[in-house]
TORLOTOR-289890 format. One record per atom (N, C-alpha, C): x, y, z; atom name. Coordinates in steps of 0.1 Angstrom, whole numbers, plus 5000, padded with zeros to 4 digits. Layout:
! TORLOTOR-289890
x:y:z:atom
X:Y:Z:CA
...
//
This chain:
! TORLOTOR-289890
x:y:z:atom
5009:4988:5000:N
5000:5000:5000:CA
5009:5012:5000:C
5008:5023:4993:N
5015:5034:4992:CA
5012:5045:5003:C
5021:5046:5006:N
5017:5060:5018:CA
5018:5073:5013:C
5003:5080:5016:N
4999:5090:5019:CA
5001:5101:5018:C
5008:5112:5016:N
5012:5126:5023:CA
5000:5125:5033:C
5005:5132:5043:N
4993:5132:5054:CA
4997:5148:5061:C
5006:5153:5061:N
5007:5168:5065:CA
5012:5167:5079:C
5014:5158:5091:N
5015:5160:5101:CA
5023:5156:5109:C
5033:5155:5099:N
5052:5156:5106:CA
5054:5165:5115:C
5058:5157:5124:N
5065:5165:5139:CA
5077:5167:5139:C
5085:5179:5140:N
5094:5181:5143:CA
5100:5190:5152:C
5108:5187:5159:N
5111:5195:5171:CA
5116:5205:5166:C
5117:5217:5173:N
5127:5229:5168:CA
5135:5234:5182:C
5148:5234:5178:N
5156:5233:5188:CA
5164:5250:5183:C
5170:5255:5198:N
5172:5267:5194:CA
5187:5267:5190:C
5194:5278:5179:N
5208:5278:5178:CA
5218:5288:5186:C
5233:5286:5181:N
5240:5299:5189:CA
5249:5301:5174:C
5254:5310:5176:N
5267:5311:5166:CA
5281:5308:5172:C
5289:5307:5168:N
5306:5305:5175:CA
5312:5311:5167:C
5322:5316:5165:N
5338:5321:5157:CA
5343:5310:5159:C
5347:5305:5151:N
5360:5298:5146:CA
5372:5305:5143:C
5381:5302:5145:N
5398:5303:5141:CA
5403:5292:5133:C
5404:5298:5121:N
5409:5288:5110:CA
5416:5292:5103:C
5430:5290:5106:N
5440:5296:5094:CA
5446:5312:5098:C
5440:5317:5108:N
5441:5330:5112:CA
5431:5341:5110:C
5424:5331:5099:N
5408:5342:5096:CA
5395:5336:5108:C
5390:5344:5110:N
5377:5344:5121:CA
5365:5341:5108:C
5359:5328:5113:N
5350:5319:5104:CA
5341:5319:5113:C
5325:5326:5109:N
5311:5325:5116:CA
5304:5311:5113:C
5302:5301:5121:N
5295:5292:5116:CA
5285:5285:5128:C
5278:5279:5126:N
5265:5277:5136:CA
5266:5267:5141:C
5264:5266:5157:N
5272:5250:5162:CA
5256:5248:5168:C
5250:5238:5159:N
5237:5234:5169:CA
5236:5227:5183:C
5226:5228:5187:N
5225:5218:5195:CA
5225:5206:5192:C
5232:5199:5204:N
5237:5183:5205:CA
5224:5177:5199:C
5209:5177:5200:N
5201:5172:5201:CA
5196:5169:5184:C
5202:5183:5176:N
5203:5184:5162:CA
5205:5173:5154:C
5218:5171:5159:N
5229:5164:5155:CA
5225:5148:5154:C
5224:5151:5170:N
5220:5134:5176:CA
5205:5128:5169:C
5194:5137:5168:N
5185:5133:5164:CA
5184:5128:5151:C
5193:5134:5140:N
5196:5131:5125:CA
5204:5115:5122:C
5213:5114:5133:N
5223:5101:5133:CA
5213:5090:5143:C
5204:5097:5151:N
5194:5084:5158:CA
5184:5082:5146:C
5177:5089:5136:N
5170:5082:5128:CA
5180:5077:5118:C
5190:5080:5114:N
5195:5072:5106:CA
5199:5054:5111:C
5205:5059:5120:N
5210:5045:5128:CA
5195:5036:5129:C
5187:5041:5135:N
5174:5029:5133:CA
5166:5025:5121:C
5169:5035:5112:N
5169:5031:5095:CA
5173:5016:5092:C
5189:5019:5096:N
5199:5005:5093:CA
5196:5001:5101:C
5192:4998:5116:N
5189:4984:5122:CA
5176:4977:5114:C
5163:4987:5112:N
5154:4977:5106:CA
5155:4971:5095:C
5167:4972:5085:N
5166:4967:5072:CA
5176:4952:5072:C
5166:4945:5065:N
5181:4930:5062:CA
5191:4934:5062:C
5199:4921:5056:N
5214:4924:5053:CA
5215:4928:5042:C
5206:4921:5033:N
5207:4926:5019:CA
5202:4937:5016:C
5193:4945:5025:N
5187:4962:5021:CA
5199:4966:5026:C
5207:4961:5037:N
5216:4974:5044:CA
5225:4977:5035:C
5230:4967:5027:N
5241:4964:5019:CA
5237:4974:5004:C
5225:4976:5000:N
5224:4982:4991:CA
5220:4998:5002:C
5220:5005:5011:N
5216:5014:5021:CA
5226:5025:5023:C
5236:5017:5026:N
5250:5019:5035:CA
5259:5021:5026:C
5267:5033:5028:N
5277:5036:5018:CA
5286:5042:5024:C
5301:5039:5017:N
5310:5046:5025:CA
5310:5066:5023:C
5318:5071:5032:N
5313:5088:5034:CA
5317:5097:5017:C
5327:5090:5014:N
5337:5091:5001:CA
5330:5086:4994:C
5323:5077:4988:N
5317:5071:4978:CA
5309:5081:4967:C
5310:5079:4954:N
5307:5089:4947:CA
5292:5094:4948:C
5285:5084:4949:N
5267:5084:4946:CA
5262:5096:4958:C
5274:5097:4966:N
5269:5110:4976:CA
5269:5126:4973:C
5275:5124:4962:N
5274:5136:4954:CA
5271:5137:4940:C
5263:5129:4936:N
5264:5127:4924:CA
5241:5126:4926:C
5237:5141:4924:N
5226:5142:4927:CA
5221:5142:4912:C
5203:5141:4914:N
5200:5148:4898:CA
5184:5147:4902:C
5175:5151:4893:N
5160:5155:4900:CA
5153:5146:4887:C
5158:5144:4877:N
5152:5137:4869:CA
5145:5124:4871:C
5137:5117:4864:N
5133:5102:4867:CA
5144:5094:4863:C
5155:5085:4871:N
5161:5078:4865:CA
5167:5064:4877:C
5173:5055:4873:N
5177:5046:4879:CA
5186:5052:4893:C
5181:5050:4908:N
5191:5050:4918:CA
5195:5044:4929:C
5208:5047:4932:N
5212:5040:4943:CA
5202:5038:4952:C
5207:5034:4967:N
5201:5032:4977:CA
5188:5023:4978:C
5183:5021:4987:N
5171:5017:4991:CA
5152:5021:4986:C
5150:5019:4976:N
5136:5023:4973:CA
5126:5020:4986:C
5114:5031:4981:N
5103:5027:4990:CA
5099:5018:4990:C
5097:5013:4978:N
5090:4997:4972:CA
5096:4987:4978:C
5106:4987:4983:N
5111:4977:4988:CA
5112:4973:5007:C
5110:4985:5010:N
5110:4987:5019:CA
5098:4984:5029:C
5093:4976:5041:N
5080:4969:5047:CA
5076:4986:5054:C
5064:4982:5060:N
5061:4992:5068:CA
5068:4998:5079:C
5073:4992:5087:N
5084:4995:5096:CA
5096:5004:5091:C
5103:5000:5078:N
5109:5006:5074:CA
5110:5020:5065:C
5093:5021:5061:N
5091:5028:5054:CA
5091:5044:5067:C
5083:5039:5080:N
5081:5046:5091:CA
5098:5054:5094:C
5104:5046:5098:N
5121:5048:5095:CA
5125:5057:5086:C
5122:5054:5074:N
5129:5060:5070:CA
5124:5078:5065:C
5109:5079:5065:N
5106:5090:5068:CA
5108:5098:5083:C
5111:5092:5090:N
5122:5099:5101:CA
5135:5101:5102:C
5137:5099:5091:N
5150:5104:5088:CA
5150:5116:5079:C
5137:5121:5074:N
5132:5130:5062:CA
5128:5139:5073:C
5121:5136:5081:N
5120:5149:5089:CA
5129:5152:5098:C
5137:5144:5103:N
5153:5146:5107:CA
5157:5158:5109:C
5155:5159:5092:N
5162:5169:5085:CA
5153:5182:5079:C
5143:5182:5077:N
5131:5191:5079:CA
5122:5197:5085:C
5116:5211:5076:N
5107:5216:5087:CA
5092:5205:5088:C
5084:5207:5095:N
5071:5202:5094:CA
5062:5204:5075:C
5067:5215:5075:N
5062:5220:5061:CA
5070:5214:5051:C
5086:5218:5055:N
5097:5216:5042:CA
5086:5199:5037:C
5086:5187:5049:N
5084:5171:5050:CA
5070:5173:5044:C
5059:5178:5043:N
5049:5180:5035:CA
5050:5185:5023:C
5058:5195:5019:N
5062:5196:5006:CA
5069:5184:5001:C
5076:5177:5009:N
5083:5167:5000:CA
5076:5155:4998:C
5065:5149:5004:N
5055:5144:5002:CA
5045:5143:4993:C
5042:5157:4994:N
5035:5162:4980:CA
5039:5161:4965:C
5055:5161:4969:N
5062:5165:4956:CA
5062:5149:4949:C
5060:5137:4958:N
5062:5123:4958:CA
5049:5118:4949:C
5038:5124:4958:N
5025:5121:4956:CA
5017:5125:4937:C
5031:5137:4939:N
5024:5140:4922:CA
5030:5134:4912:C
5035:5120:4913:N
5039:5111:4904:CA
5024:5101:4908:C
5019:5100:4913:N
5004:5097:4912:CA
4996:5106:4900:C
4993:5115:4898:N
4991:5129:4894:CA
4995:5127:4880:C
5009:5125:4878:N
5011:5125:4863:CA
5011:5108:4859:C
5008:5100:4868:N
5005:5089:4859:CA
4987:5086:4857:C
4985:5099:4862:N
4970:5098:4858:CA
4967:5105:4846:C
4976:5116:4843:N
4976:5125:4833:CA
4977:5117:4817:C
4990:5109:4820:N
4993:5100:4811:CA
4984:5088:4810:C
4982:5086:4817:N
4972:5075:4813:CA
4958:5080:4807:C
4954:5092:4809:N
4938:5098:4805:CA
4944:5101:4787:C
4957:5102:4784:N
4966:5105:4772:CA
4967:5095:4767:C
4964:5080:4769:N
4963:5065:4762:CA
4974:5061:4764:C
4986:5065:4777:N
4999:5061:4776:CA
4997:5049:4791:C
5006:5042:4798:N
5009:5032:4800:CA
5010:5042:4819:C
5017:5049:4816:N
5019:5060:4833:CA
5029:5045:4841:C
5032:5036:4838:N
5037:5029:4845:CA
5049:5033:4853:C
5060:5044:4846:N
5072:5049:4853:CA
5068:5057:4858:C
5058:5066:4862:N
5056:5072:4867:CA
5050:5065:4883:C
5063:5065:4895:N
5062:5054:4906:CA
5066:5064:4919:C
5056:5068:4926:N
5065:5067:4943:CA
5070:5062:4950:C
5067:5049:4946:N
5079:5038:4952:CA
5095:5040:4944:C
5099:5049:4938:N
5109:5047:4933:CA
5119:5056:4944:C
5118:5065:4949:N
5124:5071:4958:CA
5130:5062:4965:C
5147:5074:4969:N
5153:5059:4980:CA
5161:5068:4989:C
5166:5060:4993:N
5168:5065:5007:CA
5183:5061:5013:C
5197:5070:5011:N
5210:5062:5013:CA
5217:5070:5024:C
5224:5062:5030:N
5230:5068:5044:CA
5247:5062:5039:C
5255:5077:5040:N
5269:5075:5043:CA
5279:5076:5055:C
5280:5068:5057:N
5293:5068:5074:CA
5309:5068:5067:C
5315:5069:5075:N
5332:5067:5074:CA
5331:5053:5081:C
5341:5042:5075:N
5342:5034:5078:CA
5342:5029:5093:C
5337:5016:5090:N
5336:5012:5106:CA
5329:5021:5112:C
5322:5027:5113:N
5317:5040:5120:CA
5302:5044:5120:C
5294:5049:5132:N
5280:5047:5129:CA
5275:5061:5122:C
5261:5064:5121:N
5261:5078:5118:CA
5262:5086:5129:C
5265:5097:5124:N
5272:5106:5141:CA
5283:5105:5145:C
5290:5091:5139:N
5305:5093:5147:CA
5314:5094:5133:C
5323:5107:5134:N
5330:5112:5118:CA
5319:5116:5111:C
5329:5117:5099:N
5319:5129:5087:CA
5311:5112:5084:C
5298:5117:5083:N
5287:5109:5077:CA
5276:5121:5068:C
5268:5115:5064:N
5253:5120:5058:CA
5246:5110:5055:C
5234:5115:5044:N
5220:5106:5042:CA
5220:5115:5031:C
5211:5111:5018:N
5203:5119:5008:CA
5189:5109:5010:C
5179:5118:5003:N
5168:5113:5003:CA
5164:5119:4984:C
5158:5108:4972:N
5161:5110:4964:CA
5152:5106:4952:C
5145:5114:4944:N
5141:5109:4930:CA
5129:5116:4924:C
5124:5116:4914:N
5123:5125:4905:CA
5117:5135:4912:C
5126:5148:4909:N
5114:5164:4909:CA
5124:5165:4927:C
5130:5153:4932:N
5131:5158:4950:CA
5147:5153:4949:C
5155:5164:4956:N
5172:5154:4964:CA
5173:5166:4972:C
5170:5155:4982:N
5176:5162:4997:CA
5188:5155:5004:C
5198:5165:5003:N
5212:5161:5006:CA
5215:5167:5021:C
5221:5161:5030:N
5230:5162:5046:CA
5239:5155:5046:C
5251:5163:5051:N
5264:5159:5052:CA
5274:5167:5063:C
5274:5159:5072:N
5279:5160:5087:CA
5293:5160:5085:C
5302:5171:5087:N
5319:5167:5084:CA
5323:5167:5102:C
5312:5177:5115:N
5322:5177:5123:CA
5309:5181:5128:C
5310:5185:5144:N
5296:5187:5154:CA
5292:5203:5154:C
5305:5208:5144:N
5295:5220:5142:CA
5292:5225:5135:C
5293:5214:5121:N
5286:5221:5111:CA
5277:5210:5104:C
5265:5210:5096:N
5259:5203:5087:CA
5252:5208:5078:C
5262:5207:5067:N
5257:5209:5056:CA
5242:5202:5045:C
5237:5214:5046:N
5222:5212:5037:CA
5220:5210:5020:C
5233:5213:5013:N
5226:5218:5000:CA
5239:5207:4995:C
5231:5206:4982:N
5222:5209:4973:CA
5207:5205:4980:C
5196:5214:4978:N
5180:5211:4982:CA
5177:5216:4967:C
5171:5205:4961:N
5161:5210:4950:CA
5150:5200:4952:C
5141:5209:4946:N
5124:5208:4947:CA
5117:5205:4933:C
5110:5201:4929:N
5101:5203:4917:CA
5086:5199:4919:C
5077:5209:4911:N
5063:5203:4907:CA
5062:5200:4891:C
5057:5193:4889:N
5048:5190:4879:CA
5038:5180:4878:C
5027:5184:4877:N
5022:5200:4874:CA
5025:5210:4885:C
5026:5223:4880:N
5031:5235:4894:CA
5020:5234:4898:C
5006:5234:4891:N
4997:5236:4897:CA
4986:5225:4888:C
4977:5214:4900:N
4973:5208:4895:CA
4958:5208:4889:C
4952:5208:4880:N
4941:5212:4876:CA
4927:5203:4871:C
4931:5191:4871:N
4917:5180:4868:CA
4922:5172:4882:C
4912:5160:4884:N
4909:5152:4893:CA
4911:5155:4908:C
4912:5142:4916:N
4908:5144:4929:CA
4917:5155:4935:C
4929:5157:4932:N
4937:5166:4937:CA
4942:5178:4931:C
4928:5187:4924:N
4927:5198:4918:CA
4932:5209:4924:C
4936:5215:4920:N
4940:5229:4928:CA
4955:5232:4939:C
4960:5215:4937:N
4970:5219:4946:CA
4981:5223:4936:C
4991:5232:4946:N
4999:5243:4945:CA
5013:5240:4949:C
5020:5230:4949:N
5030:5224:4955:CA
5043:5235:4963:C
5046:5239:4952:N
5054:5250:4952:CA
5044:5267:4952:C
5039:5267:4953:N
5031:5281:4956:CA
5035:5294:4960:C
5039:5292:4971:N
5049:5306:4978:CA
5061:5306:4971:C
5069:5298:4965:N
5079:5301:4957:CA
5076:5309:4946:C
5070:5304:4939:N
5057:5316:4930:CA
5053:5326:4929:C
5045:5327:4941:N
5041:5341:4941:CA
5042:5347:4949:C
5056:5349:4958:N
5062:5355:4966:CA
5068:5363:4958:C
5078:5352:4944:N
5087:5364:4940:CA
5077:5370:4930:C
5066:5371:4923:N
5057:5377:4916:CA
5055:5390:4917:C
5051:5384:4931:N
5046:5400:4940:CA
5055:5407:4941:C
5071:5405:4944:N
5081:5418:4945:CA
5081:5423:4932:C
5083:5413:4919:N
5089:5418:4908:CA
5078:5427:4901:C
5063:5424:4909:N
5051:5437:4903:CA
5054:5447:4913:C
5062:5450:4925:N
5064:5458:4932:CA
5075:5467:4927:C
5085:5463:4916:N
5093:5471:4918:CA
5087:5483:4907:C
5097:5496:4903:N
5094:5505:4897:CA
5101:5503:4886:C
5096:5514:4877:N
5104:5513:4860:CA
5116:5506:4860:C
5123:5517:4868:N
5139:5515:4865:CA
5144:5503:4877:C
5141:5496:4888:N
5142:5488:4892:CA
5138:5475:4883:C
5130:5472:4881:N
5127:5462:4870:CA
5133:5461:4856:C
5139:5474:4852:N
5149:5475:4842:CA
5160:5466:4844:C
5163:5471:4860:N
5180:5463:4865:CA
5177:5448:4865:C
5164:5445:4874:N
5159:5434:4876:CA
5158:5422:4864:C
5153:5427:4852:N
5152:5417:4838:CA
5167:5415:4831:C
5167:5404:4833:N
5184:5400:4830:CA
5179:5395:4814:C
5168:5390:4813:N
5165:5387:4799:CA
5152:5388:4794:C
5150:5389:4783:N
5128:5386:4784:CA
5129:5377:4782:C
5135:5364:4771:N
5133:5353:4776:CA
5135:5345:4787:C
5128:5333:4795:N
5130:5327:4806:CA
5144:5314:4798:C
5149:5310:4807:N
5158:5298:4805:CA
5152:5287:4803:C
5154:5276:4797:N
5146:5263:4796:CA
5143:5262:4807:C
5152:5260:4817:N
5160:5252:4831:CA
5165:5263:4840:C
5172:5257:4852:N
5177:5264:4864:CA
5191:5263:4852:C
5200:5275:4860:N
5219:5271:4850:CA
5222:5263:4861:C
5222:5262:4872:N
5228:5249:4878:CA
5228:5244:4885:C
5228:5232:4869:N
5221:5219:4871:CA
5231:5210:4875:C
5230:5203:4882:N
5235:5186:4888:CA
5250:5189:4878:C
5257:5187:4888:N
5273:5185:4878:CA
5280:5195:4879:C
5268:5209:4876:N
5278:5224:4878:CA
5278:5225:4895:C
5295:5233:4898:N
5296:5244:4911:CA
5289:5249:4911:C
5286:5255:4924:N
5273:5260:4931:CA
5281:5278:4925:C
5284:5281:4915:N
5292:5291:4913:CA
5286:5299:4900:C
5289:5315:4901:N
5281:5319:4887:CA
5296:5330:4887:C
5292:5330:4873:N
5304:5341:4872:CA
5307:5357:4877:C
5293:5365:4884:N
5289:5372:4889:CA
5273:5377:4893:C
5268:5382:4901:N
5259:5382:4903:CA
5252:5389:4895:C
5240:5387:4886:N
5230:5393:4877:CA
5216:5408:4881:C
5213:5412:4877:N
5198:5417:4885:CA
5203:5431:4891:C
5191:5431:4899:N
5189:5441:4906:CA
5196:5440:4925:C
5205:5446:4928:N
5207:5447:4939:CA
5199:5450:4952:C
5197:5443:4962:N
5185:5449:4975:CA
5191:5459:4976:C
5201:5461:4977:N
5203:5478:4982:CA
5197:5491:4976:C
5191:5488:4966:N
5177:5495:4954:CA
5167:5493:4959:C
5161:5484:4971:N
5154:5487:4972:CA
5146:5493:4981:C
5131:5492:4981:N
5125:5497:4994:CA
5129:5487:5002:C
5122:5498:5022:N
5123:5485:5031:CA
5112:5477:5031:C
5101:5479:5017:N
5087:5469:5020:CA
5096:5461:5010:C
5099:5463:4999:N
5109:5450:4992:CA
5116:5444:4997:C
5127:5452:5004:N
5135:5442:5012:CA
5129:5428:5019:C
5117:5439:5028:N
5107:5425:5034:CA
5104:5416:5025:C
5100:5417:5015:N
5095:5408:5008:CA
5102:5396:5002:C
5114:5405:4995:N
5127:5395:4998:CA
5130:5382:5008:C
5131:5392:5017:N
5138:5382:5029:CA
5125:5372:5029:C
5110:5371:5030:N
5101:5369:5028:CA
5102:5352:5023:C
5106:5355:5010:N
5112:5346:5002:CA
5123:5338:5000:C
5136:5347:5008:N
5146:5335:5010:CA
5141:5324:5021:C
5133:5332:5028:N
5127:5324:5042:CA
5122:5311:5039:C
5107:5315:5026:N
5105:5300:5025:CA
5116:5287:5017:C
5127:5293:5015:N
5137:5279:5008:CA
5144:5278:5020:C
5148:5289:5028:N
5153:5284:5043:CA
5148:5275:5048:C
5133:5278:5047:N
5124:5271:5062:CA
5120:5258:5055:C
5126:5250:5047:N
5123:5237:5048:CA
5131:5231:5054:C
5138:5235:5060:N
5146:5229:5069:CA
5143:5227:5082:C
5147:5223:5093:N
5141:5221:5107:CA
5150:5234:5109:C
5145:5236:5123:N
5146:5250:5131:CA
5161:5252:5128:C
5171:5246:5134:N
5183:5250:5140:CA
5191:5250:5124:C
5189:5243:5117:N
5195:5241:5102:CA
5192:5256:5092:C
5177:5259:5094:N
5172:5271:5089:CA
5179:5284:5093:C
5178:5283:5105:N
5187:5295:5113:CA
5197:5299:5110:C
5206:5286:5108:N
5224:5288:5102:CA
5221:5291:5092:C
5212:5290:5079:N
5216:5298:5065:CA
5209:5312:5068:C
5201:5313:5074:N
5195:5327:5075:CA
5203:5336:5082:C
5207:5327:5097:N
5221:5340:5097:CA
5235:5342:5091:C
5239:5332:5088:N
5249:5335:5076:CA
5243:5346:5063:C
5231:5342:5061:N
5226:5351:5045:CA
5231:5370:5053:C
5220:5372:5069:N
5224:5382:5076:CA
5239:5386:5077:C
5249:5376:5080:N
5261:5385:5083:CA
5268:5387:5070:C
5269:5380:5061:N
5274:5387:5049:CA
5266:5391:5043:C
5253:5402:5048:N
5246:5414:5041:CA
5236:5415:5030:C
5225:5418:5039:N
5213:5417:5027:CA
5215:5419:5016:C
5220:5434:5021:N
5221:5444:5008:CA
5228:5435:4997:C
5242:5429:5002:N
5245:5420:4992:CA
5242:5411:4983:C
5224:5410:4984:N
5221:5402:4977:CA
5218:5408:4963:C
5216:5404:4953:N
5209:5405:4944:CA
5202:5397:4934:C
5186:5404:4932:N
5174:5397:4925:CA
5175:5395:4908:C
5171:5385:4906:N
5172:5388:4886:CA
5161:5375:4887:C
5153:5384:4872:N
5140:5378:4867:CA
5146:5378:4853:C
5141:5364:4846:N
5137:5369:4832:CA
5125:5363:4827:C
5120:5366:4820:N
5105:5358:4812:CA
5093:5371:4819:C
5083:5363:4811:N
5069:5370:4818:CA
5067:5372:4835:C
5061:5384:4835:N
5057:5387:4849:CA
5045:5380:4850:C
5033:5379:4845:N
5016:5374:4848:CA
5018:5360:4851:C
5008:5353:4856:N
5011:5344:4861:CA
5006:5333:4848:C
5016:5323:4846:N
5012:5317:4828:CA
5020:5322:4816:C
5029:5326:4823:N
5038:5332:4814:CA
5050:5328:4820:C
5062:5320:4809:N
5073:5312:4813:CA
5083:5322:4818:C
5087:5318:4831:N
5097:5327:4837:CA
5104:5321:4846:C
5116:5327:4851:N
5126:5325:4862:CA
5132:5335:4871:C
5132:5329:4877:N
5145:5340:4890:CA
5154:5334:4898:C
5167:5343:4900:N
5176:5342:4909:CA
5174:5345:4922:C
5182:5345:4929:N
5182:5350:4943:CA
5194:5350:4946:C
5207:5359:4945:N
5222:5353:4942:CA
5229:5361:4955:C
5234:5350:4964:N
5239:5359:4978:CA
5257:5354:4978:C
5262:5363:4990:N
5273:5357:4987:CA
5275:5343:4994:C
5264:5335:5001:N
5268:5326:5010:CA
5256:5313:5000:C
5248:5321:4993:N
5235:5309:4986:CA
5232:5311:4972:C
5227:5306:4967:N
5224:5308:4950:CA
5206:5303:4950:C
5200:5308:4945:N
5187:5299:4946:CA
5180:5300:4936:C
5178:5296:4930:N
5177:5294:4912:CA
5156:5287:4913:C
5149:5294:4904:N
5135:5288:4904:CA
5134:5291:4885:C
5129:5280:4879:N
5123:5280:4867:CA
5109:5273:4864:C
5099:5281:4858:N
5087:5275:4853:CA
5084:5279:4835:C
5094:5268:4829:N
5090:5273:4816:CA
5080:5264:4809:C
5086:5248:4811:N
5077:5238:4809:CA
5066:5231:4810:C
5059:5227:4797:N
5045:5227:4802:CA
5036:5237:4801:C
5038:5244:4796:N
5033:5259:4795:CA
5033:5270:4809:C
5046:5267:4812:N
5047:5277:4825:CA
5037:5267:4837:C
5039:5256:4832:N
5034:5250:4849:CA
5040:5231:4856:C
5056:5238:4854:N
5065:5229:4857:CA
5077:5236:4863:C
5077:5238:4872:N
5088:5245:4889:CA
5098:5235:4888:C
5107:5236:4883:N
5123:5235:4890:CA
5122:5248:4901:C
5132:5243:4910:N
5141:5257:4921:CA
5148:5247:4931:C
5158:5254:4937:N
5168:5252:4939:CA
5176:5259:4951:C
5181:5251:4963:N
5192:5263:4970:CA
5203:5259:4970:C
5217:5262:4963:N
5227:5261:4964:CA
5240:5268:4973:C
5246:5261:4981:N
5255:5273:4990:CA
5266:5270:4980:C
5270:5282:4984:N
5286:5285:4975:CA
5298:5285:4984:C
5292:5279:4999:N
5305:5277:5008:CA
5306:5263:5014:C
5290:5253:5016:N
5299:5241:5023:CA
5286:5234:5014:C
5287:5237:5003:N
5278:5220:4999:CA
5288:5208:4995:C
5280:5201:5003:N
5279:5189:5005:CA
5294:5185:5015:C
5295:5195:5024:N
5304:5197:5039:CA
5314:5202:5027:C
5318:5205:5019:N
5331:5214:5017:CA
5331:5223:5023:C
5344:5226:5024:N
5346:5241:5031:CA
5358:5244:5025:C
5354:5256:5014:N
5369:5259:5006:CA
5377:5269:5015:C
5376:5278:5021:N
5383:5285:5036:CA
5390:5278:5038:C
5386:5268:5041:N
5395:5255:5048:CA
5405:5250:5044:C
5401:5241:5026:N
5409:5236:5018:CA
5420:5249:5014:C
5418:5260:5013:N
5429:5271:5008:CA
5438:5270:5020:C
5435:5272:5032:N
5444:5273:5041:CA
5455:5262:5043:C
5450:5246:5041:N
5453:5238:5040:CA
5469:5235:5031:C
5461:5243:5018:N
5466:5243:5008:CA
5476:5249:5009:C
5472:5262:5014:N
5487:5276:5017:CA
5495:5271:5027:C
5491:5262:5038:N
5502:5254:5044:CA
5509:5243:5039:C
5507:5238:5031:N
5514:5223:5029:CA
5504:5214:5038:C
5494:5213:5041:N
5487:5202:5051:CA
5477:5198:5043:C
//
């Protein structure tokens, strides 16, 4: 029996602090959560791997170095780790505690949803005389990496959670940091329009949060703001590229009002806040200490809603990339990329490393 979205993931929200680091001789802000963060991510993982055979652990369990832990993509296609399909009820319960682990209550219902609409399009396709067969929510899987010999929680470990339209990536290098990104999201349909689940909106505030600024701004703000009239097929980066752009495009917050600014921040909030409390916090105050102002917005494609378009959100600590060209403007890619510790790198680090001989 397939499970549900059901909306009523619990997740604790635990509060954060910030620390300085000393690294190399540079003073490094980074967010040391609470133990309970930490511990709570590596206790659902760890009970994941007790309830599976030998033979699920074996396809589950990966070493921390292993390539498939970086090697993301949002499309429909063959993947590692553990499917849902395979997985009994017990396991299935597991291993969605490991999804909210790592999530807000909402982020875990958006990702649900996002599951559920492969239901959705194999209804679409089949009312089309096609087969909808690959179109599966049991295809989703679920893989946990440790450093050898080692449980989750002890050394650099993580988990992704994974498959079409969803990859949610965590990667633990040390107890005070854990890295979130790559997080990308997709709907299709963005917005659903026949049968029992008409009207849902998967992605919605991503939508029409940034809508509403880019009808807020004035002439010559929206001048800066249109990087193109056409929209892009796609997000620029996709699975394979650095979380890196050659400079930032658009319109600068420092242009704007303090009701835009709100609005802004408005909207980094909701790619923040799919995260659980203490995880959200670290990118939001990092986005804070290297400077709002430093951000800057860029749109291109149609403003009305139905008209193919994209936007950036380009900071110096995130990148967040949203496209709806496909399908006639009702197929959402978006995306949060950090440009400082995805997938636990830390280039700060590796340079220092580097400049010493270590």
């Amino acid at each position: 029996m397939r499970q549900r979205a059901n909306g009523t993931a619990m997740v604790s929200v635990m509060s954060a602090c910030v620390a300085a680091m000393l690294v190399g001789g540079a003073i490094m802000l980074a967010l040391v959560p609470r133990a309970s963060t930490g511990a709570q991510m590596a206790g659902a993982a760890s009970a994941w791997l007790k309830s599976l055979s030998p033979e699920l652990r074996a396809k589950g369990l990966f070493d921390f170095n292993d390539a498939w832990r970086t090697d993301w993509h949002f499309i429909p296609r063959e993947r590692k780790g553990v499917p849902l399909g395979e997985m009994n009820e017990a396991q299935r319960i597991a291993a969605r505690n490991v999804l909210r682990s790592g999530l807000s209550a909402h982020g875990y219902l958006k990702a649900e949803q996002i599951i559920e609409l492969e239901l959705v399009l194999r209804e679409m396709e089949q009312r089309a005389g096609q087969s909808g067969a690959w179109r599966d929510p049991e295809k989703y899987t679920l893989s946990i990496f440790a450093s050898a010999g080692k449980a989750p929680g002890e050394g650099a470990w993580g988990w992704k959670f994974e498959g079409h339209h969803l990859s949610i990536n965590f990667s633990s290098m040390s107890e005070e940091r854990i890295a979130t990104a790559p997080m990308f999201l997709g709907a299709n349909p963005a917005e659903v329009r026949t049968g029992a689940r008409a009207g849902l909106r998967v992605l919605s505030a991503e939508e029409d949060l940034a809508r509403e600024l880019m009808k807020s701004l004035d002439e010559a703000q929206r001048k800066a703001a249109m990087i193109a009239v056409d929209a892009p097929a796609d997000i620029l980066l996709v699975p394979g590229r650095e979380p890196k752009l050659d400079k930032p495009e658009g319109l600068p917050v420092s242009r704007m009002s303090d009701d835009q600014k709100r609005m802004l921040w408005r909207l980094v909030e909701v790619y923040a806040n799919n995260l659980t409390g203490d995880l959200a916090n670290w990118q939001l105050e990092r986005v804070k200490r290297a400077g709002i102002d430093a951000i800057v917005f860029a749109w291109a494609g149609g403003v009305e809603k139905g008209q193919k378009h994209y936007y950036r959100i380009h900071g110096p600590t995130f990148i967040v990339e949203y496209d709806n060209t496909q399908n006639d403007a009702n197929h959402i890619h978006c995306a949060w990329r950090d440009t400082e510790h995805e997938f636990g790198n830390d280039p700060l680090r590796e340079h220092v490393k580097e400049g010493h001989g270590k």
